[in-house]
C-alpha positions in Angstrom: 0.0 0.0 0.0 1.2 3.7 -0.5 2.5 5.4 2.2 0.5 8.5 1.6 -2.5 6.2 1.6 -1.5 4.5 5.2 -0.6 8.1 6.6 -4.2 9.0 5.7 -5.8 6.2 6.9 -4.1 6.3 10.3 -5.0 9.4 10.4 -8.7 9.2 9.6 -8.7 6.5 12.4 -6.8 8.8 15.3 -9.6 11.2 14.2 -12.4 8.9 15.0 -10.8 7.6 18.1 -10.3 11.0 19.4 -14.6 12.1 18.2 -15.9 9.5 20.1 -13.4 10.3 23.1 -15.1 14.0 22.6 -18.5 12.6 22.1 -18.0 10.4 25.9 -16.9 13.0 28.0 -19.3 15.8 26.7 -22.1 13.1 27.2 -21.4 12.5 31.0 -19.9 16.4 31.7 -23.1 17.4 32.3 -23.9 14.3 35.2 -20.7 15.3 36.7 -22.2 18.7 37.0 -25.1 17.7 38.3 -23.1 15.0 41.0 -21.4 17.9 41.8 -24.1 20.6 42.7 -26.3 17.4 44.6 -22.8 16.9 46.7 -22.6 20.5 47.4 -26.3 21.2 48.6 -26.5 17.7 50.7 -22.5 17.7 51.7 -23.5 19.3 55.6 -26.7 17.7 55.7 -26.5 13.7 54.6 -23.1 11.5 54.8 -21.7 10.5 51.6 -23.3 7.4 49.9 -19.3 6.4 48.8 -18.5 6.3 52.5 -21.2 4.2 53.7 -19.8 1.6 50.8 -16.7 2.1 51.4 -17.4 1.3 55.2 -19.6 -1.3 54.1 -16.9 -3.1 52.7 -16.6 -2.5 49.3 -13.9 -1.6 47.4 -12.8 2.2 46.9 -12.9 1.7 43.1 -16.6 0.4 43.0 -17.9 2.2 45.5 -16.6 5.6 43.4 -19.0 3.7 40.5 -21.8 2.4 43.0 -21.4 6.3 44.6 -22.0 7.7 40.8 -25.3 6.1 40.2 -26.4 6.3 43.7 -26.8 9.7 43.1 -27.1 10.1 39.5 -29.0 7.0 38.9 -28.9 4.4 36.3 -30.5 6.6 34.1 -26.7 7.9 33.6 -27.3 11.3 32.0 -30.6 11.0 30.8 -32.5 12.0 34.2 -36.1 11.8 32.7 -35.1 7.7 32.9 -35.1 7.8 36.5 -37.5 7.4 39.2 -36.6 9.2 42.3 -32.7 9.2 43.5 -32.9 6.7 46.5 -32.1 3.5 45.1 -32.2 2.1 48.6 -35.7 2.9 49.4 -37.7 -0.4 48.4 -35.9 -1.0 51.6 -38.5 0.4 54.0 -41.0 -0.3 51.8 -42.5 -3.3 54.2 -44.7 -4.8 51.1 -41.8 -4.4 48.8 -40.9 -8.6 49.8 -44.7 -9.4 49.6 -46.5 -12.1 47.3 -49.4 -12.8 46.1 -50.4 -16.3 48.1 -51.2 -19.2 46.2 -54.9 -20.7 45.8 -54.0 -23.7 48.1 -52.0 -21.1 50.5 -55.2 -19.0 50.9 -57.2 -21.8 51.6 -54.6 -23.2 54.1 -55.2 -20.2 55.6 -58.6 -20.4 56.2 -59.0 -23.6 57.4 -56.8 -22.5 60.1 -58.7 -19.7 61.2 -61.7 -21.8 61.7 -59.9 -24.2 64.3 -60.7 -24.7 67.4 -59.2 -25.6 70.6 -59.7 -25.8 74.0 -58.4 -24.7 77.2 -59.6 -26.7 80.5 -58.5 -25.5 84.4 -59.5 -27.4 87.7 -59.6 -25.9 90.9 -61.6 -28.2 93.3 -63.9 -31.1 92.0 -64.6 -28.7 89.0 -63.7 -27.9 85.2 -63.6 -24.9 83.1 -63.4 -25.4 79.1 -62.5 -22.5 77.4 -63.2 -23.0 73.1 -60.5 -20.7 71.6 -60.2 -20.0 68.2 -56.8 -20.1 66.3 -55.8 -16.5 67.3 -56.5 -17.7 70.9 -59.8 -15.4 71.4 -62.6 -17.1 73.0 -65.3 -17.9 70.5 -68.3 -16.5 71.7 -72.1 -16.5 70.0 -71.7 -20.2 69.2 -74.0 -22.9 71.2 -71.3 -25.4 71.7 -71.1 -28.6 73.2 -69.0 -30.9 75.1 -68.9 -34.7 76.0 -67.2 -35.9 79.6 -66.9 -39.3 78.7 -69.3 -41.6 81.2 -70.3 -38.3 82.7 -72.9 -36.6 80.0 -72.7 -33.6 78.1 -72.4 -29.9 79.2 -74.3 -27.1 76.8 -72.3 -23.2 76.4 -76.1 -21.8 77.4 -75.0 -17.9 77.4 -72.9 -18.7 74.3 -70.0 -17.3 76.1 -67.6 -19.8 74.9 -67.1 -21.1 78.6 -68.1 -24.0 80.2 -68.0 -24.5 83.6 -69.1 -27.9 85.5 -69.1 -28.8 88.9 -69.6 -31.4 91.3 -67.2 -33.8 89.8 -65.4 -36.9 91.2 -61.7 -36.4 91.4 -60.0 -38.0 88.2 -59.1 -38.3 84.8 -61.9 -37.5 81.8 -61.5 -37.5 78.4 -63.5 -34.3 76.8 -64.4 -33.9 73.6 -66.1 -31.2 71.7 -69.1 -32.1 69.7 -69.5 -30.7 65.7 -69.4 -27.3 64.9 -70.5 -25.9 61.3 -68.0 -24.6 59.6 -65.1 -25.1 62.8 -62.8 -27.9 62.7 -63.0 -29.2 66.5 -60.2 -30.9 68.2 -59.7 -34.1 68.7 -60.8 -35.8 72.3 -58.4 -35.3 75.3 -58.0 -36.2 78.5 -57.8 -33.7 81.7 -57.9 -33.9 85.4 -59.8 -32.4 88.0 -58.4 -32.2 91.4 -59.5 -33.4 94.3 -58.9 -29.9 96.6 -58.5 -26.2 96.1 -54.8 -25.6 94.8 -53.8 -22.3 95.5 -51.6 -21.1 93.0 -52.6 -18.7 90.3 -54.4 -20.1 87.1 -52.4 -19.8 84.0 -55.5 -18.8 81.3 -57.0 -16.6 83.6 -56.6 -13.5 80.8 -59.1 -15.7 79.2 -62.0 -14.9 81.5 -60.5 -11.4 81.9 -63.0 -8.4 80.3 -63.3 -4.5 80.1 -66.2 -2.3 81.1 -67.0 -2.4 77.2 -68.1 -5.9 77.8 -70.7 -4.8 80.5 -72.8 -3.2 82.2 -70.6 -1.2 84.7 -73.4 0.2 86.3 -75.2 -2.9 87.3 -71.7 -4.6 88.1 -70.0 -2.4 90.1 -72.0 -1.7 92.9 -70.2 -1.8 96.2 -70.9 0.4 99.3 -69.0 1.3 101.6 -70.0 -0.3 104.8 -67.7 2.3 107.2 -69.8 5.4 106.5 -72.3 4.0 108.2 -70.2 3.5 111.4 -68.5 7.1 110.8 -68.9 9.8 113.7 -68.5 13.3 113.5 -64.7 13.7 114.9 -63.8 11.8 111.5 -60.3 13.8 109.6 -60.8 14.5 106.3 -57.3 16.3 105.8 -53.5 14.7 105.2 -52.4 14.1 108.7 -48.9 14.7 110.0 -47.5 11.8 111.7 -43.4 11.9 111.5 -42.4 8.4 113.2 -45.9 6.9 113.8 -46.6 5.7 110.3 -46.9 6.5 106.4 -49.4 8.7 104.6 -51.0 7.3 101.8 -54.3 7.2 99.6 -56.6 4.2 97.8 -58.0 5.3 94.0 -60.1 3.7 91.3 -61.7 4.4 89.1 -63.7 6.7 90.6 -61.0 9.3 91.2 -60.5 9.7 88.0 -57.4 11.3 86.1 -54.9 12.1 88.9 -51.8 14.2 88.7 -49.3 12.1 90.8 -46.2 14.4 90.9 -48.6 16.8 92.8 -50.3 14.3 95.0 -46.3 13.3 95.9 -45.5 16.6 96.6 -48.6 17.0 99.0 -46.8 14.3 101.1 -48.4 11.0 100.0 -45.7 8.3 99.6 -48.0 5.3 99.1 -51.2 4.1 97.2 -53.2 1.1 97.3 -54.9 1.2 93.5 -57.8 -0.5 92.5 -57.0 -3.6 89.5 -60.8 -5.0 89.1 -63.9 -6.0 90.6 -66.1 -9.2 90.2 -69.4 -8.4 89.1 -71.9 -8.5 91.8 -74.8 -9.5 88.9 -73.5 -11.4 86.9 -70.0 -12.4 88.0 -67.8 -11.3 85.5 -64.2 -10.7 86.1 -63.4 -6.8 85.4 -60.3 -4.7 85.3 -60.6 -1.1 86.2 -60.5 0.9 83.8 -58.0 3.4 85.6 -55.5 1.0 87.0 -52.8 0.6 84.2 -52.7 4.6 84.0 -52.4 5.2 88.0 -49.9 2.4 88.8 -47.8 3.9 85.9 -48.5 7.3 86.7 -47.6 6.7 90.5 -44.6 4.5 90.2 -43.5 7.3 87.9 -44.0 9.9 90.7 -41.7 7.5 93.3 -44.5 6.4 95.1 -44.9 3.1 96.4 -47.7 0.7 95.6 -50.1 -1.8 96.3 -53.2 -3.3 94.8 -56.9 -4.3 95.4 -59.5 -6.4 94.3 -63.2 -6.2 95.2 -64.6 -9.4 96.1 -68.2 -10.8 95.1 -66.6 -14.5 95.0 -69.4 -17.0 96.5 -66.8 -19.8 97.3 -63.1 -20.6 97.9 -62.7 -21.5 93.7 -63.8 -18.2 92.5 -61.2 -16.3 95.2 -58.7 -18.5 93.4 -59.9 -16.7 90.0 -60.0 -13.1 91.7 -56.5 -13.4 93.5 -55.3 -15.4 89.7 -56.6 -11.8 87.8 -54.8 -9.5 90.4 -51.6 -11.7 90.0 -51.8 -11.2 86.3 -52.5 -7.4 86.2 -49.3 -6.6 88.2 -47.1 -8.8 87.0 -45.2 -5.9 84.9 -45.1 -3.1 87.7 -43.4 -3.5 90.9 -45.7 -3.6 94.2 -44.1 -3.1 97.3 -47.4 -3.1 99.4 -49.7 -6.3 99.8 -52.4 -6.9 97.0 -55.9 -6.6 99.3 -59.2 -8.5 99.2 -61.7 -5.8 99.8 -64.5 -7.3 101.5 -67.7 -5.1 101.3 -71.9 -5.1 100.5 -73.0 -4.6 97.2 -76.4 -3.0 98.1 -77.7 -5.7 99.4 -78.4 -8.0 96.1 -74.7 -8.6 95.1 -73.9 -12.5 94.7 -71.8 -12.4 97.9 -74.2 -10.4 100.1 -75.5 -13.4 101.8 -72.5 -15.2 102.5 -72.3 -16.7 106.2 -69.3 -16.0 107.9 -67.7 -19.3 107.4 -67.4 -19.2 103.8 -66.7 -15.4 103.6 -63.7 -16.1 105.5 -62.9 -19.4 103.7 -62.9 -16.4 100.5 -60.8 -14.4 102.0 -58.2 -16.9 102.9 -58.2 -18.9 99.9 -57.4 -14.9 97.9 -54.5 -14.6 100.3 -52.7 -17.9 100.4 -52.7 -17.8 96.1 -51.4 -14.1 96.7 -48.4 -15.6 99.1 -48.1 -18.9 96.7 -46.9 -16.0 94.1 -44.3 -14.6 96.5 -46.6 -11.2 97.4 -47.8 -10.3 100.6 -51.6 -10.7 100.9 -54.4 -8.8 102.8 -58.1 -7.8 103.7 -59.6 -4.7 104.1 -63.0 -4.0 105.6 -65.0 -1.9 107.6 -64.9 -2.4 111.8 -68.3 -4.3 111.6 -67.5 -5.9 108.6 -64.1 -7.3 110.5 -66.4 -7.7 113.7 -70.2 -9.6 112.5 -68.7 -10.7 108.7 -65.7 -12.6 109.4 -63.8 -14.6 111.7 -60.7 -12.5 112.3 -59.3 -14.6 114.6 -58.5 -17.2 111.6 -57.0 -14.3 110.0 -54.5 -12.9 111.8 -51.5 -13.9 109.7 -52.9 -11.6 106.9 -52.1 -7.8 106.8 -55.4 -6.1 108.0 -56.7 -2.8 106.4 -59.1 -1.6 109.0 -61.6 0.9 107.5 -63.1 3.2 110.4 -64.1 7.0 110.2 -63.0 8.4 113.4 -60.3 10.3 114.9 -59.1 7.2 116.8 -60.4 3.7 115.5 -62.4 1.4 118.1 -61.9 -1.5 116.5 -60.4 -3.6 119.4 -58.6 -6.3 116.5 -55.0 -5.9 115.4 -54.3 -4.1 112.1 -51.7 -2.7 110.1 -53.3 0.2 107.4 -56.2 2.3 108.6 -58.2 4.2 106.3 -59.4 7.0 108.3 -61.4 8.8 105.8 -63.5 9.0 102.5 -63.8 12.2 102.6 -60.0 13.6 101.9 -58.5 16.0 99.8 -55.3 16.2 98.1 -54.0 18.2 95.6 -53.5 16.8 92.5 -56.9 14.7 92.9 -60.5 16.0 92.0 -62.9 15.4 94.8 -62.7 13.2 97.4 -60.4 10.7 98.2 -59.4 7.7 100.7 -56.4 8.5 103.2 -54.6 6.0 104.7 -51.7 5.5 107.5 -50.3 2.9 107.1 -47.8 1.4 110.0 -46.1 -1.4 107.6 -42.6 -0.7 107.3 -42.0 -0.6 103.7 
């Protein structure tokens, strides 16, 4: 070939090579200008993507590239080919991973939800079967029915999805749950029933557990107090000051309503004995205040120190089991320093436990206590003087912490006690209304 003819040839090739060099570095010049303003504006505000990588692990050479279209995109230069400039974001995006779930995964599905199961607890020659549903509810509205085998069947007559039966031998039965339209039942299984009250706290007793929504609150919680009858007229409504002789402190429900506890501290309260439920004195029910999680918070955040009560409307020594069980389980996440109470008092005269002879009232109240003590709390009674003196056997009592409730200036009450609610009629600041004060002579 002619030498004039290669000279032009490598020259027409150097030519090229050098356009396209021109035609690459024009083309991206303008998302280096663009890498460069974002860096500028976001530089004080937002670390660098590169030094995350780079920190991350990778390589200083790719995380300059990974950096580049982190913030430029993989649209390159061509910006209207991007979609936002986070390329990390699908991360928090929490459907991002979701699918679409098969035919047969959907119907998998469903058959679980409409399982059943049950849960069974035995205090004393009894049984409680609980039908739960797959999420562990209680299935309620459903007229369900079990078998004890050699024993009969049992019908859910409220539809309450409990069923309790009593009366039964000691032993081993096999239950079983008869069909249910559109359920899947369990299979048959065997359970015991003790012979005599065990007081320890039941496991499922959340189950029976409900809220004033579930209700009537004003047919359910209905207790008088029986000390205003008894009160006289040299009764103290106002904080007392007592130095060495004891501790100030108050008793709230729900009743009280919203309390400011840093005030009521700094009025010289150090203790209060808060209210956790009630039993129903129609129908039974076990209730939890509705102020009780907001008032233990509210004073263990103000540094006071606290204990607990239940009311009582328990007809027998299983049910005080249940009651003591509930208050166990409310206070399990807060720390009590002061004995969980039974509180002992009328219900206007129709409540369930109204009639209770002395015998089985105190039977109640011991049976509440020793599950209290089984859990490793202290456990005690409160009650008005003639509740203590005409209501229960106090001698059989005694090892208990007492929470004598007289209206006086001095208490009469000839028994021994250890709190003594002096008034109903108090005031404190931070509290609307009145309130309970207490001295209590526990040294805590």
């Amino acid at each position: 070939m002619d030498s004039r003819i290669k000279r032009r040839a490598i020259l027409i090739s150097a030519g090229m090579i050098l356009l396209v060099v021109f035609v690459t570095v024009l083309g991206n010049s303008s998302g280096l200008r663009r890498y460069l303003s974002k860096q500028e504006k976001s530089e004080e505000n937002a670390p660098s993507e590169i030094d995350s990588l780079t920190e991350d692990g990778t390589g200083e050479a790719e995380a300059e590239e990974i950096g580049s279209y982190a913030k430029e995109g993989f649209a390159g230069s061509d910006p209207s080919l991007q979609v936002g400039d986070d390329l990390r974001a699908f991360l928090q995006d929490s459907t991002f991973f979701d699918r679409e779930l098969s035919s047969y995964e959907k119907k998998l599905l469903e058959e679980n939800d409409k399982s059943l199961y049950f849960v069974t607890t035995s205090v004393e020659r009894d049984l409680r079967i609980q039908i739960l549903d797959a999420k562990g509810t209680v299935v309620t509205g459903v007229p369900f029915v079990v078998e004890l085998k050699e024993q009969g069947t049992y019908k859910d007559q409220d539809r309450d999805g409990i069923i309790y039966i009593s009366n039964l031998s000691a032993g081993d039965y096999e239950v079983a749950l008869g069909e249910v339209p559109d359920y899947e039942t369990p299979k048959p299984t065997v359970v015991s029933v003790r012979d005599k009250v065990a007081y320890t706290a039941i496991p499922d007793i959340t189950l029976l557990m409900k809220t004033e929504a579930d209700i009537i609150a004003e047919e359910e919680d209905t207790g008088q107090r029986d000390a205003e009858e008894d009160a006289d007229d040299t009764e103290i409504v106002d904080i007392r000051e007592l130095g060495e002789e004891g501790q100030m402190g108050i008793d709230v429900s729900k009743w009280n309503g919203e309390i400011d506890w840093d005030r009521v501290r700094n009025a010289g309260i150090t203790y209060a004995i808060i209210r956790c439920g009630y039993r129903g004195s129609s129908t039974g029910a076990l209730v939890e205040d509705p102020y009780f999680r907001q008032n233990m918070q509210g004073a263990l955040s103000a540094g006071l120190k606290v204990g607990i009560y239940f009311f009582t409307q328990a007809t027998n020594e299983v049910e005080a089991v249940e009651e003591a069980s509930m208050a166990l389980a409310l206070c399990r996440d807060y720390r009590v320093t002061y004995p969980i109470f039974i509180d002992t008092e009328g219900a206007g005269g129709n409540g369930r436990a109204d009639g209770l002879d002395m015998e089985t009232r105190t039977k109640v109240c011991q049976a509440f206590c020793r599950t209290v003590e089984d859990a490793g709390y202290s456990g005690g009674i409160y009650g008005s003087r003639n509740w203590f003196r005409t209501r229960l056997r106090m001698d059989e009592l005694e090892n208990y912490v007492i929470w004598l409730a007289e209206y006086r200036e001095k208490p009469v009450y000839g028994g021994t006690y250890h709190l003594w609610q002096y008034t109903s009629s108090g005031n404190v600041d931070g509290i609307e209304g009145r309130v309970d004060l207490d001295i209590s002579y526990l040294a805590y």
